[in-house]
C-alpha positions in Angstrom: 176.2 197.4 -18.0 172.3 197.2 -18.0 170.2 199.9 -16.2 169.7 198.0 -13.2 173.2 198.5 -12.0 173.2 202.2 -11.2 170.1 201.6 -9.3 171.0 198.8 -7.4 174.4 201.1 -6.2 171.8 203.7 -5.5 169.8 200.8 -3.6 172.8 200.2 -1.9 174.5 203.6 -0.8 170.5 204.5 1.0 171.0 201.5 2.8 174.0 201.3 4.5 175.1 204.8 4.2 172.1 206.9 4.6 170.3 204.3 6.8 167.0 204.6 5.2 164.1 201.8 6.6 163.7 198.7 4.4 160.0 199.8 3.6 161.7 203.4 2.6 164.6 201.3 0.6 161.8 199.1 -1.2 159.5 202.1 -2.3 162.7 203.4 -4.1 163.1 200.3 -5.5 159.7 200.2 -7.2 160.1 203.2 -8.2 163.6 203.0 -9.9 162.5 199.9 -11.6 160.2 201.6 -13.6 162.8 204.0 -14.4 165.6 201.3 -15.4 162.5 199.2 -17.9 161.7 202.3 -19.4 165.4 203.2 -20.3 165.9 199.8 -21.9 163.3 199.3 -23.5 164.4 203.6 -25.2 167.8 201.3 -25.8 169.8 203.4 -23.5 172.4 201.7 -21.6 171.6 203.7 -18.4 171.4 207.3 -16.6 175.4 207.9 -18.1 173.0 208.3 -21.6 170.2 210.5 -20.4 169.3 213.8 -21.9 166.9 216.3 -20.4 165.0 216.1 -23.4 164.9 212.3 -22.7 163.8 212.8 -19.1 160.7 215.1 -20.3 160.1 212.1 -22.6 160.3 210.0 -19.1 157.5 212.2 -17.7 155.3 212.5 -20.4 155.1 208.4 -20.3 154.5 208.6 -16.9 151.5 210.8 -16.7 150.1 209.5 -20.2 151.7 206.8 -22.2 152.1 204.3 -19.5 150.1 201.5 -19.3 147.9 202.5 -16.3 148.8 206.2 -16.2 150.4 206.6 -12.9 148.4 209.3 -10.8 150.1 213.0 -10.7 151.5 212.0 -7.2 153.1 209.0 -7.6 154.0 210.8 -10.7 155.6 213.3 -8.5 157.5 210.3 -6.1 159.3 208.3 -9.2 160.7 211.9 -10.4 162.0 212.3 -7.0 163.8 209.1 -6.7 165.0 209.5 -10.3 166.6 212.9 -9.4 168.2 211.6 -6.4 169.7 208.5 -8.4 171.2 211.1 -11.0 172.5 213.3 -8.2 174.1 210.3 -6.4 176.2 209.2 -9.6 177.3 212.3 -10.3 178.3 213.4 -6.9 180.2 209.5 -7.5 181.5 211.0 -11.0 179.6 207.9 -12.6 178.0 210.7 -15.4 179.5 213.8 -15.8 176.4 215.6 -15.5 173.5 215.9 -13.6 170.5 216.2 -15.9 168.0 216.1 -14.0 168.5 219.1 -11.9 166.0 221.2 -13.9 163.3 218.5 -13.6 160.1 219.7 -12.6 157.2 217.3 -10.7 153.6 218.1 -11.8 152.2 220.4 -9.5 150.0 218.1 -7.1 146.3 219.3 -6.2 145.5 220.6 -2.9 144.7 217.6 -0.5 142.8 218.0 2.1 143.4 216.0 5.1 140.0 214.1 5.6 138.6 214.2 9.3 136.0 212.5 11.0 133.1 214.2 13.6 133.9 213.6 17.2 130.9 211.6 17.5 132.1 209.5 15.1 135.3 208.4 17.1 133.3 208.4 20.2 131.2 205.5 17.8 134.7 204.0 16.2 136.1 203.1 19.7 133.0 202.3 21.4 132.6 199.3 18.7 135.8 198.3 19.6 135.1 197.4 23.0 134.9 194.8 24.9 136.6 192.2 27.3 138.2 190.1 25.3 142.3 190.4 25.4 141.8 191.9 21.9 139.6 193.6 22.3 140.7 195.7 25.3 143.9 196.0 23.3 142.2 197.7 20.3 140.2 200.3 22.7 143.7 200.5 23.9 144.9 200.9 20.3 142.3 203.2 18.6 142.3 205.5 22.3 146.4 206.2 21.7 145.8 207.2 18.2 143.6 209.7 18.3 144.7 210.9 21.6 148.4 211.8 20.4 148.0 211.4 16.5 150.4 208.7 16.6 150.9 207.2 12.7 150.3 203.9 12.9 153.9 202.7 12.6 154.9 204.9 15.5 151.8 203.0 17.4 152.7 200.0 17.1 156.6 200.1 17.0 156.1 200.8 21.0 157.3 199.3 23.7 156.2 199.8 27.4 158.8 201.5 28.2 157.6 204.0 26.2 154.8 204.9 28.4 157.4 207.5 30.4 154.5 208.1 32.9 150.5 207.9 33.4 151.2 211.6 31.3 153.0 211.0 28.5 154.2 208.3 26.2 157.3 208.6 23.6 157.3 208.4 20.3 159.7 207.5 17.9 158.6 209.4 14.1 160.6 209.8 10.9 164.3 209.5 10.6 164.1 208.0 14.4 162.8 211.7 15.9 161.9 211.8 19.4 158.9 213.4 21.1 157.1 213.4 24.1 152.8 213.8 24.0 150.6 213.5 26.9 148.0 211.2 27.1 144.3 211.8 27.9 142.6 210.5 30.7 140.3 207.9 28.2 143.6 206.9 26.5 145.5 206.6 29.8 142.0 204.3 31.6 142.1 202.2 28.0 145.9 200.9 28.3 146.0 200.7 31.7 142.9 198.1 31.2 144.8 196.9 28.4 148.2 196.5 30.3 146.5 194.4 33.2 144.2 192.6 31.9 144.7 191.7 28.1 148.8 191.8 27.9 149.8 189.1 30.0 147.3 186.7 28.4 148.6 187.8 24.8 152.1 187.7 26.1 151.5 184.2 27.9 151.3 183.2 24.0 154.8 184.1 22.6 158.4 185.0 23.3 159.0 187.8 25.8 159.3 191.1 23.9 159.4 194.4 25.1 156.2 195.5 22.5 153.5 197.5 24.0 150.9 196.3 21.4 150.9 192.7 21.1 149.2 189.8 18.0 146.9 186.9 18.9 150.0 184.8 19.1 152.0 186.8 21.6 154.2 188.8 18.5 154.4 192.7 18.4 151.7 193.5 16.6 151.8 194.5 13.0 150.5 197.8 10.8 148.5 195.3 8.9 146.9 193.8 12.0 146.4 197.6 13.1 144.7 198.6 10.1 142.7 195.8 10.2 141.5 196.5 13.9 140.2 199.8 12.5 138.3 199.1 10.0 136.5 196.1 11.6 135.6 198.9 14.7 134.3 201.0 11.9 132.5 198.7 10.3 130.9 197.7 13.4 130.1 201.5 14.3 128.6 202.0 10.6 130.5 204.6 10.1 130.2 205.2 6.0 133.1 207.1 5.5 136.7 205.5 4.8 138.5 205.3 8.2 142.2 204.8 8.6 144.9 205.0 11.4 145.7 208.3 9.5 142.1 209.5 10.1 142.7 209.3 13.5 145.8 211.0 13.0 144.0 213.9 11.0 141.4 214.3 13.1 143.6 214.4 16.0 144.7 217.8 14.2 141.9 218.9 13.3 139.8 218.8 16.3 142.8 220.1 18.8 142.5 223.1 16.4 139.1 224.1 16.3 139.5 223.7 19.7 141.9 226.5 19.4 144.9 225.0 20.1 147.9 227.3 18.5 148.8 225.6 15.1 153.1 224.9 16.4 151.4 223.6 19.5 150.0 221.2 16.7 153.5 220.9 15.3 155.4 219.6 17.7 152.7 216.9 18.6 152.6 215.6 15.2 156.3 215.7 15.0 156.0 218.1 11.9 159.2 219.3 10.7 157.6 222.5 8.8 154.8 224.5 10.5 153.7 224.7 7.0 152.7 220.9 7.1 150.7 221.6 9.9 149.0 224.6 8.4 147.0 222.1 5.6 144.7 221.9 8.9 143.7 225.0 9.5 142.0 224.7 5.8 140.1 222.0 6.7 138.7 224.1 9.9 138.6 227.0 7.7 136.1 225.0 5.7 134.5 224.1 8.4 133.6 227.8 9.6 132.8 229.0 5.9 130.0 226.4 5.6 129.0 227.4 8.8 128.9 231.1 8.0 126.7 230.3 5.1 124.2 228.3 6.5 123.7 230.9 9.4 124.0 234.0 8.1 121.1 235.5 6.7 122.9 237.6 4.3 125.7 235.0 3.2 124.1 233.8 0.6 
């Protein structure tokens, strides 16, 4: 039996009995597959062999010996899926053990979620505008982002029914978790100009599908095509920073809370599990209110 085959009936049991996405299913993959080379190439038959010793041996090629180091977070993600292959084949009394139980990720640095200025969105979906098809759909797009913090898959795996009312629209987040967030009045004027003039002419182009957000050739649109639409708007606005759908997402946050919205408030329109999650943003607007301090004060500094 080669390494591979463990990982494969790991591959295997997220799929059809956990029910994890193909994206989720293939990111597991990648990582396992680094873990299955490097315990050939040690001349281990597979995890049955693995010591602990071996799997600090594991880490320290990881983080150093590999050829490119892999950063401390990815790091941190093949150690996860390594520890939840070894716990799967020993709940499946394939090894008698569990050795991995005591392993230990690297301790990731504090990220900060990155944010832009308001004006800077107010630029962003201005440069998308327009009265083209497209172009009313990627007002349409960038408006729903930042006005429910939508990630980008939940975006554009809509579909019109989704728009409940002129209020709210549902969205679907991780593990298929349902909430409802109300729409702004800009977001609400944008796909409503989208919806009548732009959809039917992008629908007119494909099969029918229920999608909210549709391609140039009538198709649901895609995260790629999404991404795309972004940066092009920010390139157009001359925005210097990096911009993302996640920007949108972050800056979502950030701005409803310096705005003083209460931080679960925050939660529950992110679709946050943890409250601690959410909390990472009150740093950033922490940050925010130091620099000010220190600028103004006379005696800050």
């Amino acid at each position: 039996m080669t390494p591979r085959a463990p990982v494969d009936e790991y591959l295997r049991h997220l799929t059809v009995e956990r029910g994890l996405a193909k994206n989720t299913v293939a990111a597991y993959r990648r990582d396992l597959v680094i873990y299955a080379d490097w315990l050939e190439a040690q001349g281990l038959a597979g995890p049955a062999g693995v010591t602990e010793q071996d799997l600090g041996v594991f880490v320290r090629f990881l983080g150093a010996d590999r050829v490119p180091p892999l950063a401390t977070s990815s790091v941190a993600r093949v150690l996860s899926a390594v520890r939840g292959l070894h716990r799967f084949l020993a709940e499946e009394g394939a090894i008698e053990a569990d050795v991995s139980r005591e392993l230990r990720p690297p301790k990731l640095p504090m990220r900060l979620p990155k944010a832009i200025p308001v004006d800077d969105i107010e630029a962003l979906i201005a440069a998308a505008g327009g009265e083209e098809p497209v172009e009313l759909r990627d007002t349409a797009l960038l408006e729903l982002l930042y006005a429910t913090g939508a990630r980008v898959s939940e975006a554009v795996s809509l579909n019109v029914d989704d728009l409940v009312d002129e209020e709210v629209v549902r969205l679907f987040g991780k593990g298929g978790k349902q909430r409802v967030v109300p729409l702004g009045s800009y977001a609400r004027r944008a796909i409503d100009a989208y919806l009548v003039r732009a959809r039917p002419t992008l629908s007119a182009r494909g099969a029918a599908t229920p999608a909210l957000f549709l391609g140039v050739r009538g198709k649901r649109m895609s995260r790629q095509a999404a991404w795309e639409a972004i940066h092009q708007a920010a390139e157009r606005a001359g925005i210097a920073a990096s911009v993302s759908p996640h920007t949108l997402r972050h800056s979502f946050a950030t701005h409803l809370l310096e705005g003083g919205a209460d931080v679960r408030v925050v939660q529950e329109l992110l679709g946050h599990s943890s409250v601690a999650t959410t909390q990472i943003y009150t740093l950033v607007t922490a940050d925010t209110l130091r620099e000010m301090y220190t600028a103004a004060h006379p005696r800050a500094r």
